[in-house]
C-alpha positions, 0 to 999 in steps of 0.5 A: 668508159673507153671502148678498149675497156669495156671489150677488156670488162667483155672478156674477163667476164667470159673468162670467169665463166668459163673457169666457173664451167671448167670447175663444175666440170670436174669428175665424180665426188667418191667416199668410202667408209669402213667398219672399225678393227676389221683386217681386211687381209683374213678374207680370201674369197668374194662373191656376190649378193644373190639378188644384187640392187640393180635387179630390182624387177627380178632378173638379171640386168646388162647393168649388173653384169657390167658391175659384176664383170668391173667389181670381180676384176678389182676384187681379184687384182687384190688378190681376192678370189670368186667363189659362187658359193661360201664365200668370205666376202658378198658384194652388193652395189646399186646405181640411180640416174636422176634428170637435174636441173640447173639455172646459171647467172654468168655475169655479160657487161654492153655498151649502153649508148642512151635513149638516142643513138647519136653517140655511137661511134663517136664516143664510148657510151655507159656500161650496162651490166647484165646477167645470162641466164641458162638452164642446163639440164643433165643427168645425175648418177650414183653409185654404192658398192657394199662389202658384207662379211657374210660370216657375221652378215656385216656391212664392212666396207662402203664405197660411194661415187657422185657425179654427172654423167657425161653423154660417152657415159651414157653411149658405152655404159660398160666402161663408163660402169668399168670406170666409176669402180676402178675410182671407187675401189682406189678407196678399198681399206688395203690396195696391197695384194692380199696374200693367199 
């Protein structure tokens, strides 16, 4: 094999891994589901669970303000109004971050000149290919947000977000919170206003 071709094997080799990094580098995965022969359009009011996920150890976190402050600016761009107190609609949410880990292959090819060197620079030597192997470790986040019927005390509505946490995610938790349910609320069963 030439020396032109093996540069050529080199580089479509780290084209592809750069492509496969590009795809694993896409945002968070979001679901929702939602109760069946539910009209979202009779609620009008919104409040929040009295005791949310995220106070598991018994008062109120800046995480939970965080998602208070995001989840009441969609809640009420629907046309939902807060109410602290008989409220149609309770909502509670949660979040977990986990440490990951990941081993990678990406594929690397090298010209191999033999046992003795006396090749090099006269003529293209075999090709060797090899994998690069690398642990990449990050962090993992989830989000859930609940809408309760607090009538019946029925789940109806559940919005789900998956994804990796990027290092800005971690330095300005607010609009990264901000973000991640602005993305989750595009699956809310009506994003029509809700008519008072």
């Amino acid at each position: 094999m030439q020396p032109g071709m093996m540069k050529k094997l080199s580089i479509a080799a780290v084209a592809l891994a750069a492509l496969i990094l590009t795809g694993c580098a896409t945002g968070p995965k979001v679901r929702s589901d939602s109760a069946a022969n539910v009209n979202f359009s009779t609620y009008r009011t919104f409040g929040f669970m009295p005791e949310p996920a995220t106070d598991k150890a018994g008062y109120a976190t800046l995480v939970t303000q965080h998602f208070k402050d995001a989840i009441t600016a969609e809640m009420t761009a629907l046309g939902y109004q807060y109410s602290d107190a008989n409220a149609d609609l309770l909502v509670n949410f949660n979040s977990n971050v986990e440490n990951r880990t990941d081993v990678r292959s990406t594929p690397s090819a090298s010209i191999h000149y033999g046992y003795y060197s006396y090749r090099h620079g006269i003529y293209a030597g075999f090709p060797l290919i090899s994998n690069d192997i690398d642990t990449v470790r990050y962090k993992y986040g989830t989000v859930n947000i609940d809408v309760v019927d607090a009538a019946k005390k029925q789940l109806i509505w559940e919005g789900i977000s998956e994804g990796t946490l990027k290092k800005a995610d971690l330095q300005n938790p607010k609009q990264a919170i901000a973000n991640v349910v602005g993305l989750i609320f595009q699956q809310y069963p009506t994003r029509q206003t809700v008519k008072p």
